[in-house]
PDB file of N, CA, C and O in Angstrom:
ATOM      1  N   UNK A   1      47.304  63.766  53.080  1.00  0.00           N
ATOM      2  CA  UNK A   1      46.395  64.902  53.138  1.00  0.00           C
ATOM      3  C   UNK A   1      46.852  65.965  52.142  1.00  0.00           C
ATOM      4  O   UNK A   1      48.065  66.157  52.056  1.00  0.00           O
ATOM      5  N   UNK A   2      45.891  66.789  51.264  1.00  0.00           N
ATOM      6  CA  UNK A   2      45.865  67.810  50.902  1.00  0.00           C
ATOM      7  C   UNK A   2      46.636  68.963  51.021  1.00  0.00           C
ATOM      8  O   UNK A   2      46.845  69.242  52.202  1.00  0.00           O
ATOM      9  N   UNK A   3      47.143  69.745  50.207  1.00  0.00           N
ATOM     10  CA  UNK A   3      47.461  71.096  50.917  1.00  0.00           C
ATOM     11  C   UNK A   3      46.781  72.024  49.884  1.00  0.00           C
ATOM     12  O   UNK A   3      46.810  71.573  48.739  1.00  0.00           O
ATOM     13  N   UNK A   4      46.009  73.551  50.080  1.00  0.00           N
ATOM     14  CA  UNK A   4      45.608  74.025  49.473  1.00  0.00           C
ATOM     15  C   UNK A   4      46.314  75.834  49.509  1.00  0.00           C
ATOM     16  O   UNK A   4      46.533  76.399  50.580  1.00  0.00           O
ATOM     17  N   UNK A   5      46.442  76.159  48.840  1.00  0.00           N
ATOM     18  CA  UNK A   5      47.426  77.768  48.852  1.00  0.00           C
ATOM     19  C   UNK A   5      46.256  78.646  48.852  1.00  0.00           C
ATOM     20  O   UNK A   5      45.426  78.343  47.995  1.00  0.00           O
ATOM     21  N   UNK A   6      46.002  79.539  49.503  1.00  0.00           N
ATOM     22  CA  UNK A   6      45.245  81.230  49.789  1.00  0.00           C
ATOM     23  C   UNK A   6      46.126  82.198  49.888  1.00  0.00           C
ATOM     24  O   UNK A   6      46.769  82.572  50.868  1.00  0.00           O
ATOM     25  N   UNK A   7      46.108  82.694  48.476  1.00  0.00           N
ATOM     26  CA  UNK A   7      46.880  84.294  47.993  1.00  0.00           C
ATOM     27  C   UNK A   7      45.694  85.189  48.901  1.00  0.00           C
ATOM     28  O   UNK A   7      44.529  84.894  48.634  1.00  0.00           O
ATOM     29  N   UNK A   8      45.874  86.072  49.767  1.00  0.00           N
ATOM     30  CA  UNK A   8      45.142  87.255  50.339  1.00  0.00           C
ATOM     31  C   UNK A   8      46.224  88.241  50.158  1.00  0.00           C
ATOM     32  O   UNK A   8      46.028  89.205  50.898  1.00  0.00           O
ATOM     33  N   UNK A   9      47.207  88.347  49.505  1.00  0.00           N
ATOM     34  CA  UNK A   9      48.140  89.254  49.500  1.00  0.00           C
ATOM     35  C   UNK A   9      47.353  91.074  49.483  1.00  0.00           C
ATOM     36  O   UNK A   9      46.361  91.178  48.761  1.00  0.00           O
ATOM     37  N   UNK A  10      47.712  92.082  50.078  1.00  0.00           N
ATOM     38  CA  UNK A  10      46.513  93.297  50.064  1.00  0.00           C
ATOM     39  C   UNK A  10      45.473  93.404  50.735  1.00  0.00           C
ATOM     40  O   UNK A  10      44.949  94.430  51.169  1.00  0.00           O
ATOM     41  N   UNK A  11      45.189  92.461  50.821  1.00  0.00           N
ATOM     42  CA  UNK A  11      43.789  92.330  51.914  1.00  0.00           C
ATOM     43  C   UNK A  11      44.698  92.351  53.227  1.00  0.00           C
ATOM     44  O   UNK A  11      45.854  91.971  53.412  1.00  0.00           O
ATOM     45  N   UNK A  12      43.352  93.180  54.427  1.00  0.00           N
ATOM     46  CA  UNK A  12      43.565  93.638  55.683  1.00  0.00           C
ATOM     47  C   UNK A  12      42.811  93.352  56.548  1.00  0.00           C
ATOM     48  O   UNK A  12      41.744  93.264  55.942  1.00  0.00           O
ATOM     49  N   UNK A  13      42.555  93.071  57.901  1.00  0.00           N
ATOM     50  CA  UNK A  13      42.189  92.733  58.882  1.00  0.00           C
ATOM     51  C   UNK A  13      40.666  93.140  59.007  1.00  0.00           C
ATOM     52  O   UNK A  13      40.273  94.211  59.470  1.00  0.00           O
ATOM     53  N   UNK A  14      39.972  92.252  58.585  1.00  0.00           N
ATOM     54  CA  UNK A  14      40.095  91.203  59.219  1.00  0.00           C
ATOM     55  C   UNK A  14      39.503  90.108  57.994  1.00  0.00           C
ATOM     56  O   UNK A  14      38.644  89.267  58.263  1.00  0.00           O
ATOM     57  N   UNK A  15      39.937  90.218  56.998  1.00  0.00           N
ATOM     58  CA  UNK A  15      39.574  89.631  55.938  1.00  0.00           C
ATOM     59  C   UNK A  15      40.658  88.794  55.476  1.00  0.00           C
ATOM     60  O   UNK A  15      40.079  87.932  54.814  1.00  0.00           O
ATOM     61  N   UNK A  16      42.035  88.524  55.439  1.00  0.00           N
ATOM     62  CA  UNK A  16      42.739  87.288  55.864  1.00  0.00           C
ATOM     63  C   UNK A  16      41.866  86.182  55.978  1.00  0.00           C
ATOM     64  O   UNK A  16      41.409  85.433  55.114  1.00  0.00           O
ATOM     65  N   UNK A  17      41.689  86.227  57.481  1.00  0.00           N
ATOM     66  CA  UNK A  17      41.304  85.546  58.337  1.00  0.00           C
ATOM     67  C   UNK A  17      40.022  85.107  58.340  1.00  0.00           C
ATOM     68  O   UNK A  17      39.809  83.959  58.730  1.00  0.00           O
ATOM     69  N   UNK A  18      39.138  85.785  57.987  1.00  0.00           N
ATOM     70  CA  UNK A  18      37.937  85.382  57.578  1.00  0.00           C
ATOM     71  C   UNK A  18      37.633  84.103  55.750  1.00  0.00           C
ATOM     72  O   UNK A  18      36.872  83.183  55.451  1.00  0.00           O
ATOM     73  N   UNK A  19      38.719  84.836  55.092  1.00  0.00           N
ATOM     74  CA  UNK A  19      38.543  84.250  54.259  1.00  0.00           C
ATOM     75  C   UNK A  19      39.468  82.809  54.220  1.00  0.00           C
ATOM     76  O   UNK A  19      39.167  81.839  53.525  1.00  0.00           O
ATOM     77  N   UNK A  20      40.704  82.888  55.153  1.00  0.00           N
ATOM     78  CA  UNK A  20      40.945  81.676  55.210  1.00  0.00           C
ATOM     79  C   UNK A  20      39.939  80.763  56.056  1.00  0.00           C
ATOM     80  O   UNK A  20      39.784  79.602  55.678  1.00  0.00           O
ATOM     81  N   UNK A  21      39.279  81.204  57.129  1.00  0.00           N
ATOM     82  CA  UNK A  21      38.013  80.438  57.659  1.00  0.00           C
ATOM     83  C   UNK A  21      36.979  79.324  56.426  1.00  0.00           C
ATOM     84  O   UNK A  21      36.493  78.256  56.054  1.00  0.00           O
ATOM     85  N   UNK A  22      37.178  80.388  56.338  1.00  0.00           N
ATOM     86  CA  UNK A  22      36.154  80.049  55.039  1.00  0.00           C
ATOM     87  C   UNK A  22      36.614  78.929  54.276  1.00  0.00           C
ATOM     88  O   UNK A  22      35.971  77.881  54.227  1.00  0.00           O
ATOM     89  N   UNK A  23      37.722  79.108  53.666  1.00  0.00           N
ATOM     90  CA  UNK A  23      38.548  78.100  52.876  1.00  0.00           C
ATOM     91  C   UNK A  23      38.980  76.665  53.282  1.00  0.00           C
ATOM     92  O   UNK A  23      39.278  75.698  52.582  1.00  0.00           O
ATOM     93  N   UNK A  24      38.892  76.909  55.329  1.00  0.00           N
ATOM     94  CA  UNK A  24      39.094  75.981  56.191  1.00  0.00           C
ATOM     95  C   UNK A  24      37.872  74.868  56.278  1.00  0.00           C
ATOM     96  O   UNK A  24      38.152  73.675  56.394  1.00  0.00           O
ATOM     97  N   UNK A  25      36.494  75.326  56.215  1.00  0.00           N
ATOM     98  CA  UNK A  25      35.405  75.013  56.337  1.00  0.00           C
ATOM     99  C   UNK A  25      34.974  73.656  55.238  1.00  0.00           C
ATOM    100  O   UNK A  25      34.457  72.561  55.454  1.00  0.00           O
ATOM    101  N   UNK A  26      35.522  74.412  53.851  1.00  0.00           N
ATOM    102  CA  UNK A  26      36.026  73.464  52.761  1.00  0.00           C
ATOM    103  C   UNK A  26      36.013  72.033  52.582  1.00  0.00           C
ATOM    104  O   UNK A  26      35.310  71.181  52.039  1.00  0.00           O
ATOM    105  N   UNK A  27      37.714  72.160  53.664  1.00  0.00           N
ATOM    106  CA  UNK A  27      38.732  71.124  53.841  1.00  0.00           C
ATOM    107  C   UNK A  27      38.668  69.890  54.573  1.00  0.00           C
ATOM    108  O   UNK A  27      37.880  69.990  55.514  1.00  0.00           O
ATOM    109  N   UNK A  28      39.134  68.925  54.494  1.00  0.00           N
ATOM    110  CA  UNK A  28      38.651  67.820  54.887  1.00  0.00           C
ATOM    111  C   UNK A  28      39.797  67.656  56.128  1.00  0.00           C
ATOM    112  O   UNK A  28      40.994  67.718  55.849  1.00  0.00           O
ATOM    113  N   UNK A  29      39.229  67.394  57.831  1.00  0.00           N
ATOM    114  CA  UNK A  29      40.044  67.391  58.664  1.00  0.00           C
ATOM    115  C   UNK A  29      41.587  66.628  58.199  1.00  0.00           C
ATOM    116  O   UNK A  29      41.669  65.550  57.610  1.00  0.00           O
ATOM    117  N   UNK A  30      42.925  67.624  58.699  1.00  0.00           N
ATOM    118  CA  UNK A  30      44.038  67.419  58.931  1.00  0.00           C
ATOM    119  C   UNK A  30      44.525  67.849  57.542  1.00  0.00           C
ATOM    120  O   UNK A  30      45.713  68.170  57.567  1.00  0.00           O
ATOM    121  N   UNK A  31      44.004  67.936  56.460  1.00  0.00           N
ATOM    122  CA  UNK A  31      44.408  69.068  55.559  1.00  0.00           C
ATOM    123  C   UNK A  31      45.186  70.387  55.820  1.00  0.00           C
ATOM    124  O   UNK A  31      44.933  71.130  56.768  1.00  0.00           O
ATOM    125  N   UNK A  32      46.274  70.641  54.785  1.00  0.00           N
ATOM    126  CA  UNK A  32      46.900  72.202  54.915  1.00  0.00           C
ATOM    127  C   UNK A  32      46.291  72.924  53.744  1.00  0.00           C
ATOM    128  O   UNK A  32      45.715  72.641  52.693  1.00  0.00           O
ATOM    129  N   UNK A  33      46.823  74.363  54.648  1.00  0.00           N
ATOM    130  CA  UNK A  33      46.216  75.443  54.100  1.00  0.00           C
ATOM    131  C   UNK A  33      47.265  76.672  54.097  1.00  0.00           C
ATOM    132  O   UNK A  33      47.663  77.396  55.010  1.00  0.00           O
ATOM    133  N   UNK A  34      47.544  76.629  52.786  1.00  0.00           N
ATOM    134  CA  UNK A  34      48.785  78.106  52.976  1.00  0.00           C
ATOM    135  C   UNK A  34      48.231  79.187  52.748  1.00  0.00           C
ATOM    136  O   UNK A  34      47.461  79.353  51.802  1.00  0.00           O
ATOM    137  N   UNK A  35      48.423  79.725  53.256  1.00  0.00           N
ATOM    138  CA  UNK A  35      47.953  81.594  53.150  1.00  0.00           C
ATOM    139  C   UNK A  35      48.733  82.594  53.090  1.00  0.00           C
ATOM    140  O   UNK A  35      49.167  82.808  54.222  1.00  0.00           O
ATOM    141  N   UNK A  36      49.182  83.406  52.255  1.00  0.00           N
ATOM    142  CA  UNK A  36      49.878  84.135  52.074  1.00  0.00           C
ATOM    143  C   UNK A  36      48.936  85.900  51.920  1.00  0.00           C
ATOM    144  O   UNK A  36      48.037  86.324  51.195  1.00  0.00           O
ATOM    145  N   UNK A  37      49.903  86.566  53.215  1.00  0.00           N
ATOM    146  CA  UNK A  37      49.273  87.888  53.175  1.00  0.00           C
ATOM    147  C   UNK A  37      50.645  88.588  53.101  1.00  0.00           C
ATOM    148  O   UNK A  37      51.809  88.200  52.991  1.00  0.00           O
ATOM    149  N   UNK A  38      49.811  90.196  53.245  1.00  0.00           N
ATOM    150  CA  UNK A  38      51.180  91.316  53.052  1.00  0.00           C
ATOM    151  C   UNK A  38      50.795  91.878  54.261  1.00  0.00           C
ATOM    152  O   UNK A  38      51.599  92.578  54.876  1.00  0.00           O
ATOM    153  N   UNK A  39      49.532  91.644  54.744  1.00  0.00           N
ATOM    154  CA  UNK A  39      49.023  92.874  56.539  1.00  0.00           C
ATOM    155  C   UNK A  39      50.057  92.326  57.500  1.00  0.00           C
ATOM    156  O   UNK A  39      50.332  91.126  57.505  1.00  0.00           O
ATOM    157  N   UNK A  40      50.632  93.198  58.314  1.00  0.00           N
ATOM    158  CA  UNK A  40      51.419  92.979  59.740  1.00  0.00           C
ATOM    159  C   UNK A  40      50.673  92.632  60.727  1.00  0.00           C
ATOM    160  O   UNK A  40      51.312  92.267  61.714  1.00  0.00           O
ATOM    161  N   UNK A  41      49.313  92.608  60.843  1.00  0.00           N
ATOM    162  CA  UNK A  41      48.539  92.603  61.540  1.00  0.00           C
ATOM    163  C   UNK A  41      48.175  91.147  61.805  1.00  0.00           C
ATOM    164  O   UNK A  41      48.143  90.672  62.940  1.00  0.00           O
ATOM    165  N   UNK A  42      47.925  90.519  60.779  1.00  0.00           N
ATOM    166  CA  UNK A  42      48.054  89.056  60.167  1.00  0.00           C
ATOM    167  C   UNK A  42      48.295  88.242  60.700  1.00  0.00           C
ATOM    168  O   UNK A  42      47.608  87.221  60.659  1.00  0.00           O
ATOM    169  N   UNK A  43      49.893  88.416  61.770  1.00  0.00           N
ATOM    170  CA  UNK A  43      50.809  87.652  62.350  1.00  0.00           C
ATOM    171  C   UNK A  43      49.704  87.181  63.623  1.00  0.00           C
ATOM    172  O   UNK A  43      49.460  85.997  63.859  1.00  0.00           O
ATOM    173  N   UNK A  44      49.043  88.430  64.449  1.00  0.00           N
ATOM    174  CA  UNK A  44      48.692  88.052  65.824  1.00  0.00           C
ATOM    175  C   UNK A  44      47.477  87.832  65.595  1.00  0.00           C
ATOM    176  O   UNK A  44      46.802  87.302  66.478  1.00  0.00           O
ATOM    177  N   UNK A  45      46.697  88.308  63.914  1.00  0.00           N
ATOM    178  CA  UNK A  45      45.209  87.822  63.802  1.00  0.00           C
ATOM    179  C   UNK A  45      45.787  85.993  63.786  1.00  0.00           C
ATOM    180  O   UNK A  45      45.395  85.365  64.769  1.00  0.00           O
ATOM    181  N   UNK A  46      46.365  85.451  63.100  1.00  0.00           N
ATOM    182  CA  UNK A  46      46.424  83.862  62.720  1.00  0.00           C
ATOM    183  C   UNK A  46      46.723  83.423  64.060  1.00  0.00           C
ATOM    184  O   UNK A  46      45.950  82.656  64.634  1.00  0.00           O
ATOM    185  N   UNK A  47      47.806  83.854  64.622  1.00  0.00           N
ATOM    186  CA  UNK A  47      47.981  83.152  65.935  1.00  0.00           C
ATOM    187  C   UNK A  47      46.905  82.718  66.777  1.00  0.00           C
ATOM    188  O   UNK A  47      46.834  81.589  67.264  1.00  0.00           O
ATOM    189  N   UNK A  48      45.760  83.975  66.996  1.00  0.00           N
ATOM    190  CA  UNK A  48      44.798  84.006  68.083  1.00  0.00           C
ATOM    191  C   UNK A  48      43.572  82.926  67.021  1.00  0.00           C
ATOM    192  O   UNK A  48      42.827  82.166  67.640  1.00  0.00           O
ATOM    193  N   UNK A  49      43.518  82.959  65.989  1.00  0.00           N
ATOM    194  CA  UNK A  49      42.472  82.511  65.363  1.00  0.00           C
ATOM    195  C   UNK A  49      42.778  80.844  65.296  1.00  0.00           C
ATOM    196  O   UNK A  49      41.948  79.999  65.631  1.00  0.00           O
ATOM    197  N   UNK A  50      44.171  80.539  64.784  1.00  0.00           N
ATOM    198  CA  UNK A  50      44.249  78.829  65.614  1.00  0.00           C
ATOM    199  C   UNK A  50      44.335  79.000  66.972  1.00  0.00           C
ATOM    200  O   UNK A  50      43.369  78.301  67.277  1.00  0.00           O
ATOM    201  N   UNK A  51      44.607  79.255  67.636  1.00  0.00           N
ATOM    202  CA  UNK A  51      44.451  78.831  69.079  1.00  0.00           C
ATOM    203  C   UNK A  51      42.786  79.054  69.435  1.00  0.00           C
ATOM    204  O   UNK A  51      42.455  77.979  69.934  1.00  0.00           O
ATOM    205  N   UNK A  52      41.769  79.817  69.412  1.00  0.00           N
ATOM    206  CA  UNK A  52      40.533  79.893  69.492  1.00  0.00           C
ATOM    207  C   UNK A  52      39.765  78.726  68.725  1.00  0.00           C
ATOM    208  O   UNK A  52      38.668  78.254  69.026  1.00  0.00           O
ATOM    209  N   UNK A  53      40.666  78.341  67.577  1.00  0.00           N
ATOM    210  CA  UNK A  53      39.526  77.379  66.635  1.00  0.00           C
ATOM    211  C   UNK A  53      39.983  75.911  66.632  1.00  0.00           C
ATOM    212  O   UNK A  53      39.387  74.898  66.266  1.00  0.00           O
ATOM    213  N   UNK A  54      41.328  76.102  67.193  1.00  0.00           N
ATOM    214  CA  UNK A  54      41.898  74.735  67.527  1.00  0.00           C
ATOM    215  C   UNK A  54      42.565  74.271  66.234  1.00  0.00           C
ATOM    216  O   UNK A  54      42.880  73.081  66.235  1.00  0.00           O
ATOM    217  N   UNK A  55      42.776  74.800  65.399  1.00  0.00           N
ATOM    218  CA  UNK A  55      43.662  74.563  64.156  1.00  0.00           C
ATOM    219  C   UNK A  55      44.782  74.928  64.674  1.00  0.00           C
ATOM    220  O   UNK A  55      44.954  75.816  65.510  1.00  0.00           O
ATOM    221  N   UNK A  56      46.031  73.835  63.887  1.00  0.00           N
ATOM    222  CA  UNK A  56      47.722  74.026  64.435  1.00  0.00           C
ATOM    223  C   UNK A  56      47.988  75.322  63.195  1.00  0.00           C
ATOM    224  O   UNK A  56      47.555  75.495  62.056  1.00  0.00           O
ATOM    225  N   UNK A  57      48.776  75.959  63.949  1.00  0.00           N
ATOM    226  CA  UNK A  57      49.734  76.722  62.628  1.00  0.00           C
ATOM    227  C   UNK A  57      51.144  75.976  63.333  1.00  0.00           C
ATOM    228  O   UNK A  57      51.717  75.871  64.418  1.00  0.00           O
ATOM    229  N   UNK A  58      51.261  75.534  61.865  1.00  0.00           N
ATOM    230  CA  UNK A  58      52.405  74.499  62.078  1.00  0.00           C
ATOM    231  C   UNK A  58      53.363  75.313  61.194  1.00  0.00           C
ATOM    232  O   UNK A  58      54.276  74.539  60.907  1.00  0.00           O
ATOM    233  N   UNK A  59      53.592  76.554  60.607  1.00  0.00           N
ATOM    234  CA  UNK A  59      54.706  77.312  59.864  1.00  0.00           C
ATOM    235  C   UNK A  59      53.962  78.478  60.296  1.00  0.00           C
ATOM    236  O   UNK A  59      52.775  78.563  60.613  1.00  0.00           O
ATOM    237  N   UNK A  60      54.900  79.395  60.250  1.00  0.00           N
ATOM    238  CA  UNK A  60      54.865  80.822  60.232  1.00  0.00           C
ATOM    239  C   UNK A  60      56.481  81.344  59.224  1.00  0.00           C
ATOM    240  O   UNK A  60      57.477  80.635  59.374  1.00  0.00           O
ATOM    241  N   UNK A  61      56.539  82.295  58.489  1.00  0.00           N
ATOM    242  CA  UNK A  61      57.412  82.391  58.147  1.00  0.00           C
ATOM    243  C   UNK A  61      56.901  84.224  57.315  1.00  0.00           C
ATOM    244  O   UNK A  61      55.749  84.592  57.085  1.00  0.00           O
ATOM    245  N   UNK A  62      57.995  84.896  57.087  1.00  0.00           N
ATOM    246  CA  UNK A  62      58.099  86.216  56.418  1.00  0.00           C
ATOM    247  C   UNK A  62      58.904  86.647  56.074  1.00  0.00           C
ATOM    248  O   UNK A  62      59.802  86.929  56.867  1.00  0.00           O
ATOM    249  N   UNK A  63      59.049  86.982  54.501  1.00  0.00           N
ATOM    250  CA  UNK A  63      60.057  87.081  53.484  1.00  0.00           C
ATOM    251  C   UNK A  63      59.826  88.388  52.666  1.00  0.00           C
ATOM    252  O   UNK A  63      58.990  88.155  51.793  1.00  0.00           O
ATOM    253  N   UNK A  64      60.232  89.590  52.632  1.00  0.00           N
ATOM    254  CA  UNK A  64      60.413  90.691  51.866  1.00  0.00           C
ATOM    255  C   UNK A  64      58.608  91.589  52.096  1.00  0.00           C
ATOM    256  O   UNK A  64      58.008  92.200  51.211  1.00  0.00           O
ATOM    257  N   UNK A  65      58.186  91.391  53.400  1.00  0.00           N
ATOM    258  CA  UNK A  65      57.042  92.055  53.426  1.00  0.00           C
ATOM    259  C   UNK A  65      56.249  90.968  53.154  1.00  0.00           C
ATOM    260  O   UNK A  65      55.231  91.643  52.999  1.00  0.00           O
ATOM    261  N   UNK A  66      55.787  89.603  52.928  1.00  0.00           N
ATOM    262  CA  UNK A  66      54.406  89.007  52.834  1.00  0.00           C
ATOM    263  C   UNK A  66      54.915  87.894  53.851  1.00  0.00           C
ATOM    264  O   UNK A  66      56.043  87.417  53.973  1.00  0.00           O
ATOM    265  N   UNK A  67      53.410  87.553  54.735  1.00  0.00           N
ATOM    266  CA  UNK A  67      54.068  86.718  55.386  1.00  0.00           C
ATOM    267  C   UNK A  67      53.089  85.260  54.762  1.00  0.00           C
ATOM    268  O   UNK A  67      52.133  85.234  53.988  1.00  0.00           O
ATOM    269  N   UNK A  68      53.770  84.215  55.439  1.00  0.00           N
ATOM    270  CA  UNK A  68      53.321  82.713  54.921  1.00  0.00           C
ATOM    271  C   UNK A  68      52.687  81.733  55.976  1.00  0.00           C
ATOM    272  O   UNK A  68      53.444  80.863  56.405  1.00  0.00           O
ATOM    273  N   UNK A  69      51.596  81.757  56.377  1.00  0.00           N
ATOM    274  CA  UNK A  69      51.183  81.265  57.098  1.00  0.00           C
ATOM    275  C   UNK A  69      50.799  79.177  56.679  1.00  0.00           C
ATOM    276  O   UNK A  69      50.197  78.911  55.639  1.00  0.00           O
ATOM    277  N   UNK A  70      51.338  77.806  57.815  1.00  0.00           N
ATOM    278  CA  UNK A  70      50.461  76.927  57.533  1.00  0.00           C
ATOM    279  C   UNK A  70      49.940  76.725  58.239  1.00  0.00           C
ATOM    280  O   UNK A  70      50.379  76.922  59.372  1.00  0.00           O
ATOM    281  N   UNK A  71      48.420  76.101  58.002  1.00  0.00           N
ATOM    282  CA  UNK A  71      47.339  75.738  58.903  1.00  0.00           C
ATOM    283  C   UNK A  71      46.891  74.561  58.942  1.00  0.00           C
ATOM    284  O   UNK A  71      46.348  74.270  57.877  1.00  0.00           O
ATOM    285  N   UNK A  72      46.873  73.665  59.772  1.00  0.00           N
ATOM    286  CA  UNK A  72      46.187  72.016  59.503  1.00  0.00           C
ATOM    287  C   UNK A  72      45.093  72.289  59.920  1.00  0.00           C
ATOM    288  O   UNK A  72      45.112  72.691  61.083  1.00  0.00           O
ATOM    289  N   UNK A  73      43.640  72.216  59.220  1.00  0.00           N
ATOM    290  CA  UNK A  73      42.765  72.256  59.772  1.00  0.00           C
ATOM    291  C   UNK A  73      42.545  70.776  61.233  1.00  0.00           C
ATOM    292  O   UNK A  73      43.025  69.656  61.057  1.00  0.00           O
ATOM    293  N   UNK A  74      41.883  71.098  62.320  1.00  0.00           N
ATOM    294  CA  UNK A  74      41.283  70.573  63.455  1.00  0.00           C
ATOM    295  C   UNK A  74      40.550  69.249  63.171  1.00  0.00           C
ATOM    296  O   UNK A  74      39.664  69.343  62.322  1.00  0.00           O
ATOM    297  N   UNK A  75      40.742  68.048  63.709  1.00  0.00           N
ATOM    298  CA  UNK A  75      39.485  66.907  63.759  1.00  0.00           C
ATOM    299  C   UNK A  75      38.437  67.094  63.590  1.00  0.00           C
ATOM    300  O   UNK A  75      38.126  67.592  64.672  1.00  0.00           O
ATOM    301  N   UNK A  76      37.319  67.074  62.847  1.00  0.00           N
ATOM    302  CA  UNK A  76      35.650  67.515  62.945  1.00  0.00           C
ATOM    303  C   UNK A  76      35.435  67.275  64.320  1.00  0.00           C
ATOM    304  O   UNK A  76      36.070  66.326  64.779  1.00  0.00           O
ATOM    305  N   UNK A  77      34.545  68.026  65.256  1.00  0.00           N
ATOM    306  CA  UNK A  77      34.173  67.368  66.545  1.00  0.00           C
ATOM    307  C   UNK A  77      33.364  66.330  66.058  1.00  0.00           C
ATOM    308  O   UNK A  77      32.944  66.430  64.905  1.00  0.00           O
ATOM    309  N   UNK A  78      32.981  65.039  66.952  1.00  0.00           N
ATOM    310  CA  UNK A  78      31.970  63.915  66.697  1.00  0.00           C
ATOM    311  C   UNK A  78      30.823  64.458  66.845  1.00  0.00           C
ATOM    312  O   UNK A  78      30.573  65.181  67.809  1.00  0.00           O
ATOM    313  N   UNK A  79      29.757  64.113  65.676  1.00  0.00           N
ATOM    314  CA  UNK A  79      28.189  64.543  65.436  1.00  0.00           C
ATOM    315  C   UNK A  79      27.802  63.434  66.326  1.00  0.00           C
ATOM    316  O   UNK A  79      26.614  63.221  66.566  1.00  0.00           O
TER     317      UNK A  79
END
């Protein structure tokens, strides 16, 4: 599988998250998705947003003010 990088570095809540949605939508199930922001806010928007959408964040990590989020996008549900 894939991995794809999302610089949002500057961008703030709730636009992260929206735009990694977006980027998720993309991706072909079980694909990663790195995202890199600088918002503190970030941390508990990603958390709540895989657990609601059913995507793993399988890394979390934060180094000098930006943090690094990974995301496997979710199974498609069956059509």
């Amino acid at each position: 599988m894939g991995e794809t990088l999302l610089d949002v570095k500057g961008l703030t809540c709730p636009l992260p998250v929206l735009k990694a949605n977006k980027a998720l939508r993309g991706l072909p199930a079980g694909s990663r998705l790195t995202v890199l922001t600088t918002d503190p806010a970030s941390v508990a928007d990603f958390r709540a947003f895989c657990k609601e959408t059913g995507h793993a964040l399988v890394a979390f990590g934060e180094e000098a003010g930006a943090y690094r989020f990974v995301i496997r996008k979710r199974a498609d549900p069956p059509a």
